[in-house]
C-alpha positions in Angstrom: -89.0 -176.6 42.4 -91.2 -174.9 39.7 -94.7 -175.2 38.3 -94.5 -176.9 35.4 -96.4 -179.6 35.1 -98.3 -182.3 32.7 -101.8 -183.0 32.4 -103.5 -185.4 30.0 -100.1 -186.0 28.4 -99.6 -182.0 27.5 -97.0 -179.6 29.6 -98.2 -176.5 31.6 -97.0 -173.6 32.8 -98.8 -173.2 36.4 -102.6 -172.6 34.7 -101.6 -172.0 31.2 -101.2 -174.7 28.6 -97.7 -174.4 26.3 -99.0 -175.6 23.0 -102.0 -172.8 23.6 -99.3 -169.9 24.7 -97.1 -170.9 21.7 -100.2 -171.1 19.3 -101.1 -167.7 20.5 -97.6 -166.0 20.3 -95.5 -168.2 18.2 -91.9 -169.6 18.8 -89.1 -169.5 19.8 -90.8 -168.2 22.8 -89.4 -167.8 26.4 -92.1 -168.5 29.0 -91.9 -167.9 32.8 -93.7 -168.9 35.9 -93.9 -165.7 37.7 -95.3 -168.2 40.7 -91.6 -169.9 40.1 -89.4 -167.1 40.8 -91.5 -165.6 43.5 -91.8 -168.4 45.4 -87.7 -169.3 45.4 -87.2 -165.6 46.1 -89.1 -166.0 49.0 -87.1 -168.8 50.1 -84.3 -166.8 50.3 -85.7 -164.2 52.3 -87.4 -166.5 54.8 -83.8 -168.2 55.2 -82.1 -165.0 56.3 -84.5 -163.9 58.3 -82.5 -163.8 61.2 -79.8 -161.1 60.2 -80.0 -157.5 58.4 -79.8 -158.2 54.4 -80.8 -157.5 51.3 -80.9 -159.4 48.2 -79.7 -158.0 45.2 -81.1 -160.4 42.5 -78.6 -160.9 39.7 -79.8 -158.9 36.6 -77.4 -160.4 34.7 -79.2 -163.2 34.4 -82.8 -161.9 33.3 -83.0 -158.1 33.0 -86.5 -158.1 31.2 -88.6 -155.6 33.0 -91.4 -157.6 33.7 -89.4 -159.9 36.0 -87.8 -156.8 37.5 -90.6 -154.7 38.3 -92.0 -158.3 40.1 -89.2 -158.5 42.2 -89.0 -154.7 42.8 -92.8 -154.6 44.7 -91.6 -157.9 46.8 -88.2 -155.8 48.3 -85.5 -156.9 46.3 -82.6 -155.1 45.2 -80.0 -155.3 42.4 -77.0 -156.4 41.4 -75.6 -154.7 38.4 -72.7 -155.1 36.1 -73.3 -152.1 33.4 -74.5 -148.9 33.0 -77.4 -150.8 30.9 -78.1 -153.3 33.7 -78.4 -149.8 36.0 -81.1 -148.0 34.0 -83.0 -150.9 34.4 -82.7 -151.9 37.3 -84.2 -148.1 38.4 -86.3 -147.9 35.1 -88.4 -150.9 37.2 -88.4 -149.0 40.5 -85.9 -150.8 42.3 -84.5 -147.7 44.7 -81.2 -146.9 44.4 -80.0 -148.0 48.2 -80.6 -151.4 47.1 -78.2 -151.2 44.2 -74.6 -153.0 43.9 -72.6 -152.4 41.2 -70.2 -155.5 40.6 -67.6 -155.7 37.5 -64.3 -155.3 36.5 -64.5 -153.3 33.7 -66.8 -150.0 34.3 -66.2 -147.3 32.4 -65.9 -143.7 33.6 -69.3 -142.8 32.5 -70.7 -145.8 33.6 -69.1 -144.7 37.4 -70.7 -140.8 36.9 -74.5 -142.6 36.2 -73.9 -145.2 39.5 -72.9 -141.8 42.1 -75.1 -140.0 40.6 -78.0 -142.2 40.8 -76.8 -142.8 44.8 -76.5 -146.2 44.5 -76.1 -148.2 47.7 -72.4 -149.5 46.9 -69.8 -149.6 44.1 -67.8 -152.9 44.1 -64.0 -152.2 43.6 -61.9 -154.9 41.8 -58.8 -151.8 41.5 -56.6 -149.3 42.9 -56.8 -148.1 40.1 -60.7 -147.9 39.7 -60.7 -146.7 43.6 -58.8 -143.4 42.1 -61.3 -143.3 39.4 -64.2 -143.4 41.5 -62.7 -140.8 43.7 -62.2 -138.6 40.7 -65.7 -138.8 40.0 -67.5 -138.4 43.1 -65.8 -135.4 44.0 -66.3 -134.3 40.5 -70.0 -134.6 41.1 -69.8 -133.4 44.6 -71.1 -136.6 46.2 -69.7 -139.6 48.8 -70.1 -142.7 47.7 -70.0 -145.5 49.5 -67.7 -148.6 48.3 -66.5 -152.2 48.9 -63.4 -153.8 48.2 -64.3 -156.8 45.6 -61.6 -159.6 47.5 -60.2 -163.0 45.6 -60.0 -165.8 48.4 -58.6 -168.2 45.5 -61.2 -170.9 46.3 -61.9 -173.4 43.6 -66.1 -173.2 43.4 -65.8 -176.4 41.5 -67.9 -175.7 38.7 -67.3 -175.2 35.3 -64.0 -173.4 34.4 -66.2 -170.6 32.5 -68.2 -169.7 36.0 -65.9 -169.9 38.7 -64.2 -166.2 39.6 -62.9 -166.5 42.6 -59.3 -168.0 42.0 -56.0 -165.9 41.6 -55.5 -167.0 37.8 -59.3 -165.4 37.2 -59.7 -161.3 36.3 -62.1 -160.6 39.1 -60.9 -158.9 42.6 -58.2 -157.7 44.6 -55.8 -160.8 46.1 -56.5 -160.9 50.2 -52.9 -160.1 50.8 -53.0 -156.6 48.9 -56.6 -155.9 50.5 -55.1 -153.3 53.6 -53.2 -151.6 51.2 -56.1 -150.7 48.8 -58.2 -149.5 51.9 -55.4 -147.3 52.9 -55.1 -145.9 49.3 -59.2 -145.6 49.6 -58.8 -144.0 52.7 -56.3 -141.3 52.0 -58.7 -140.1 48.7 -62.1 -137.9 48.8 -65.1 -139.0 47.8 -65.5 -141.9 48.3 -66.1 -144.4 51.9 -64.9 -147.9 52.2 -67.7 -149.5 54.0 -68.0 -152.9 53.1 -66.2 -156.3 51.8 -67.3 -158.1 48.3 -66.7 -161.7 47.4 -68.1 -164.0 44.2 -66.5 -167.2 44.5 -68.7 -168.7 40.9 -71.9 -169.8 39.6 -73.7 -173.4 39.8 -72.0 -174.2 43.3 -73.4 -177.3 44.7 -71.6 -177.4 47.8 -71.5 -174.9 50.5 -68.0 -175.8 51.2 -66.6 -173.5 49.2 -68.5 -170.3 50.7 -67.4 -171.5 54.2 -63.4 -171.6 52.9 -63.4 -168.3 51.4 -66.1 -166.9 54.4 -62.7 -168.0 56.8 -60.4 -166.1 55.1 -63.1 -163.1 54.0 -63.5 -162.8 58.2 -59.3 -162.2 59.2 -59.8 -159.4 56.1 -62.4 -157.8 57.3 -60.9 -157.4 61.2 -57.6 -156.2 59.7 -59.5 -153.8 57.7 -61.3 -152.4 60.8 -57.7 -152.6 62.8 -56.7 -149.6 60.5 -59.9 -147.7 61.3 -62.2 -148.7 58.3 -66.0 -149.1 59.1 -66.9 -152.3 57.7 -70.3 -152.4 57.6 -71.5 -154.7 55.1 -70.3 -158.4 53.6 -71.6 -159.1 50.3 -71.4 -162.7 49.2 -72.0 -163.1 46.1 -74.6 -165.3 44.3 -74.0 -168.5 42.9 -76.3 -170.9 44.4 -76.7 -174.0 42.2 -80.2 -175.3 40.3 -81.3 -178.8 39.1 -80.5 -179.0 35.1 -80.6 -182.3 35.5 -80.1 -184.7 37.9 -78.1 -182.7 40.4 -78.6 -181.9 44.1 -78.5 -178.3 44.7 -78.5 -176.7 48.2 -82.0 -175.3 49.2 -81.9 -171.7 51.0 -82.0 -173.1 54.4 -79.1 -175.4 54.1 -76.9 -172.4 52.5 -77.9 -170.7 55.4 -77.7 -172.8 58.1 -73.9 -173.8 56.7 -72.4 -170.0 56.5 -74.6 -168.0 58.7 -72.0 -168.7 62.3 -69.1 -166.7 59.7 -71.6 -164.0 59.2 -73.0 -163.2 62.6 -69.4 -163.5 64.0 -68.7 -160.4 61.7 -71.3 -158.3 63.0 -72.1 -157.2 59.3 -75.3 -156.4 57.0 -75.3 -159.3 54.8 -75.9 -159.0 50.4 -76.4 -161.5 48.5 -76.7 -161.6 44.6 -78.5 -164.7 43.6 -79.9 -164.6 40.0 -80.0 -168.0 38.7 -81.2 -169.7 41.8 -84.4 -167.4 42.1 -85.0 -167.1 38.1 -83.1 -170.2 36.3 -86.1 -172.7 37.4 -88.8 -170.3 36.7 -88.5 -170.3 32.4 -88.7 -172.3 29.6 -87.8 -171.9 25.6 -90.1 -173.4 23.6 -89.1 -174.3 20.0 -91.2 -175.9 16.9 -89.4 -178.9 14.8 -88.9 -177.6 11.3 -87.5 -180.4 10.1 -86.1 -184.4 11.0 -83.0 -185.8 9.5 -81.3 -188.9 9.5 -77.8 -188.5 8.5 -74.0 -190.3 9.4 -75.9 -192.8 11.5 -77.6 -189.6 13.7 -81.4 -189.1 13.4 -81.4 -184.5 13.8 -84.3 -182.7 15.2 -84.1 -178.8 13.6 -85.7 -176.3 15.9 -86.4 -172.9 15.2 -84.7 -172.5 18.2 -80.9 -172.3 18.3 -77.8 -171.1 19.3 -78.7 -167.4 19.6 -81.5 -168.2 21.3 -80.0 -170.1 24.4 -76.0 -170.3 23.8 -75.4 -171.9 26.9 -75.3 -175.2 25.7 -72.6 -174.7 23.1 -70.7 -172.6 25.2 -70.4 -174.9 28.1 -71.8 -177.5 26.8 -74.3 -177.1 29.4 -77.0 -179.3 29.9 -80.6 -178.4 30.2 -83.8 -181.1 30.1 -85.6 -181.1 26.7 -89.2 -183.0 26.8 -92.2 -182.6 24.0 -94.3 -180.2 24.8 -96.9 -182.9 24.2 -96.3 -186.4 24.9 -95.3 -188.5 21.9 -95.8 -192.3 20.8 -93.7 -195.0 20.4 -90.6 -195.9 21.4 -87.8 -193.3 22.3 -84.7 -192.6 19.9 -81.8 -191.2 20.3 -81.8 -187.8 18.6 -79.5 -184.3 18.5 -81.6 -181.4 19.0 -80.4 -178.5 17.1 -81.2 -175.1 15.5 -81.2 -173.2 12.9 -77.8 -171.4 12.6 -75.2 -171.8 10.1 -72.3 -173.1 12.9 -71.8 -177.0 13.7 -71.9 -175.8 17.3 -75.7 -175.1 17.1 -76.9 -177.2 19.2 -79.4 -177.5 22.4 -78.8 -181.1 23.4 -77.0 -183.8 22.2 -77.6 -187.9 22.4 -81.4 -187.9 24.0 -83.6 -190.0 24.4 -87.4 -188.5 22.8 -90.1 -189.7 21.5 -89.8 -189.6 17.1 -90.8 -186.1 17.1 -92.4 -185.0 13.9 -92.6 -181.2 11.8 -94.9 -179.1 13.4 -94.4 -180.8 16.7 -93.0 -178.8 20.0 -90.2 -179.0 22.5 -89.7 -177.6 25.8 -85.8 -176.9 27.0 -86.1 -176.4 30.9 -83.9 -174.4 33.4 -84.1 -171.5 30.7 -85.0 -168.5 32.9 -81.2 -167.7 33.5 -79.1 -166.6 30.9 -81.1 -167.6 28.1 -82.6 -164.7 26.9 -80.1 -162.6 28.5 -77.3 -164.0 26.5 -79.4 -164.4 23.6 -78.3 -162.6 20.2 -79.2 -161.4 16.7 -76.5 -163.8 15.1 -77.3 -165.2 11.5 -79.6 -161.6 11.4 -82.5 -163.6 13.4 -85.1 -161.9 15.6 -84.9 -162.4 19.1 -87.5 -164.5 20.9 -90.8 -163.0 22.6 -91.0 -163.3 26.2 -94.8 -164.4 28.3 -95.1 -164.4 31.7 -97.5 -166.8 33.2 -99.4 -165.8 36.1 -101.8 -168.4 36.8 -104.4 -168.9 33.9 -103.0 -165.4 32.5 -99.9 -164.9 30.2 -98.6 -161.4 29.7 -96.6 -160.9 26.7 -93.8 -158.8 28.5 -91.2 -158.6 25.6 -92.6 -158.7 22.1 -90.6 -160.7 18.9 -88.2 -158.6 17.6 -88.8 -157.7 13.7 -87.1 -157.7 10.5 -86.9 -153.7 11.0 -85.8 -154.3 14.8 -82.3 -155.5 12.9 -81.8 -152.1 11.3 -83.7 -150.1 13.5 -80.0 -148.8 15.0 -78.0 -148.9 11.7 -77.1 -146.0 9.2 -77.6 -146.6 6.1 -75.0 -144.7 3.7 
C-alpha cells in the first residue's frame, strides 16, 4: 500500500501534486510519502506485538537523514553495514542499543567506532573477525556483545544477486562449524556471544523459506546453549518482499503468523531488519523527457533520469512501474525508457506500454524508495538527485541537488 494517487488525470503524492513538487524543485527528483513508510512500519510493529523485539530498519536501503530521524522518534532501531551507515544511524538519534551491525567485511576501525559507540550487537560472519573484535574491545576496555551471523543454505528464491543465505554465497558461518566459533568466542575477552543472526535474501515472497532456515536456526541455537552460551536474542533478517509489479508479497501479519511458533519455542528477543518492505513503497523518481526517438524499429523515451540515478534496473534487470505523471492521449505505444548515460545498459524500463509521451512531459518510476537513491552514483560526472519528503500538503526538501562544485568538492587539484 502507499499514497499515491490520481486526481483529474494528474499523480499525487498523499496532498502534494508531482508536476507542482517537480516544478518547484526540478528533476531527477526522489519523492517520499513519509505517511507511506510510517504507516508499513507500523505494520510491523503491531504484527509482533506479542513477543520482545526490535526492528532495526535496513539503512542500507535509504540512509537520508530525513527518513532516519522519522523512524528514530517512532522506536526504531538500525541495521548497519559500515562505519558510514553507523554515524548516521546515531547522527539521527537512533540510540546505540538499538544498533546491529551486519557485514562481512568491517574493517578494524570500523569495529573500534561500533564498541565504542556501545552498540547493541556486532554480527560475526568469522573466526577470524571474532579475534578481531576481541582485540578491540579489550583494547578499548569495553564488552561487547555479539551474534554469530549463521548460513542455513536455503534457497530465498529470488534473484541470484539478493539471496545470501546459501553455502556458495560470502555471508555467514555454515551451521555445522557454528559450536566451534562460540567455543573460540568463548575462550577470548571482550567480547559475549549472546545471540544468533540469519539473512536468508531480499524480495522473498514466500514465508517458506524463513520457516526452513528458522528449523535449522532453532537445533543451533539449543546446541549453542548446551555448551553454556546465553543465547538471548534471534535476529532474522529482513527481506520481506514489495509489489513492483504484479506480485503478491506477504503482509506483516502473515509473516508473522507463519514463523512466530519457531520463535516463541526459542524463548528469544526477536530483531528484525526490514528496509525495503517499510521504505521501497514509500518513494518515487521522477524524471522529465528530454528527448523521443524512433530508431531500429524502437520508439526511445530519454529521461534526465538514468542509470546513476536508479541502477537497479540494469543491474537486475529489475522491474519497477513507470506511468506519466500526468495522464496522456491517445493510444498507448510501446516505448524503452531510458537515460542519459553514455552505456547501452542505461535503461529504466524496457517494452511498455505509455501514452506517446512528448519533451517537457514527466514520468513517474514507482517502488523507488529502496535502493534508489542509496545506490545512486556520480557516474558520467552527473549530480545526484534532490530528495522531498511529502507530509501531507507539505514537501520538505530533505537532500538538496548535488552541484557542479559537489563533484570536486573532495578532489585535490595538483
Amino acid at each position: 500500500m502507499d499514497y499515491f494517487h490520481r486526481d483529474g488525470g494528474e499523480l499525487w503524492c498523499e496532498d502534494a501534486r508531482v508536476r507542482d513538487l517537480a516544478a518547484r524543485f526540478g528533476t531527477p527528483l526522489y519523492v517520499y510519502s513519509r505517511r507511506t513508510f510510517v504507516e508499513h512500519y507500523r505494520k510491523l510493529e503491531t504484527a509482533f506485538a506479542d513477543v520482545p523485539h526490535v526492528i532495526c530498519f535496513s539503512v542500507k536501503s535509504n540512509g537520508n537523514l530525513g527518513i532516519l530521524r522519522t523512524l528514530a522518534a517512532m522506536g526504531a532501531g538500525a541495521d548497519v553495514v559500515s562505519g558510514g551507515e553507523l554515524h548516521k544511524a546515531m547522527l539521527a538519534g537512533i540510540p546505540a542499543d538499538r544498533i546491529v551491525y551486519s557485514g562481512v567485511g568491517k574493517t578494524r576501525s570500523e569495529l573500534e567506532l561500533a564498541v565504542a559507540s556501545g552498540i547493541r550487537s556486532i554480527n560475526v560472519e568469522n573466526v577470524e573477525e571474532l579475534r578481531v573484535l576481541s582485540e578491540v574491545a579489550v583494547a578499548l576496555g569495553r564488552r561487547q556483545e555479539c551474534s554469530l551471523r549463521v548460513n542455513p543454505d536455503v534457497d530465498a528464491h529470488t534473484h541470484e544477486y539478493l539471496t545470501t543465505g546459501r553455502k556458495e554465497n560470502k555471508f555467514g558461518i555454515p551451521l555445522a562449524d557454528a559450536v566451534r566459533a562460540a567455543r573460540i568466542a568463548a575462550s577470548l575477552p571482550g567480547i559475549a556471544l549472546t545471540g544468533l543472526d540469519m539473512h536468508i535474501g531480499s524480495q522473498i515472497l514466500s514465508p517458506v523459506p524463513y520457516r526452513m532456515a528458522l528449523e535449522q536456526v532453532r537445533s543451533v541455537v539449543g546446541n549453542l546453549r548446551a555448551e553454556g552460551c546465553d543465547i538471548r536474542h534471534l535476529d532474522i533478517g529482513g527481506g520481506l518482499a514489495v509489489r513492483y509489479d504484479t506480485e503478491d508479497p506477504m503482509t506483516a501479519d502473515q509473516f508473522h503468523d507463519e514463523i512466530i511458533a519457531l520463535v516463541r519455542v526459542l524463548g528469544v528477543d526477536l530483531v528484525l531488519e526490514p528496509g525495503r518492505f517499510i521504505i521501497g513503497p514509500a518513494g518515487i523518481l521522477v524524471g522529465e523527457v528530454q528527448f523521443v526517438k524512433e530508431a531500429g524499429g524502437k520508439r526511445f523515451v530519454i529521461l534526465d533520469a538514468g542509470m546513476n540515478d536508479l541502477i537497479r534496473p540494469s543491474l537486475y534487470g529489475a522491474h519497477h512501474r513507470i506511468e506519466p505523471v500526468v495522464d496522456g492521449t491517445g493510444p498507448l505505444v510501446q516505448t524503452d525508457v531510458v537515460g542519459p548515460v553514455c552505456e547501452s545498459g542505461d535503461f529504466l524500463g524496457k517494452d511498455r506500454q505509455l501514452p506517446s509521451l512528448q519533451r517537457g512531459d514527466q514520468v513517474a518510476v514507482f517502488t523507488a524508495g529502496a535502493y534508489g537513491f542509496a545506490m545512486s552514483s556520480n557516474y558520467n560526472q552527473r549530480p545526484r538527485a534532490a530528495e522531498v519528503l511529502v507530509d501531507g500538503a507539505v514537501a520538505t526538501l530533505i537532500r538538496r541537488r548535488e552541484t557542479f562544485d559537489d563533484l570536486v568538492r573532495a578532489e585535490i587539484d595538483l
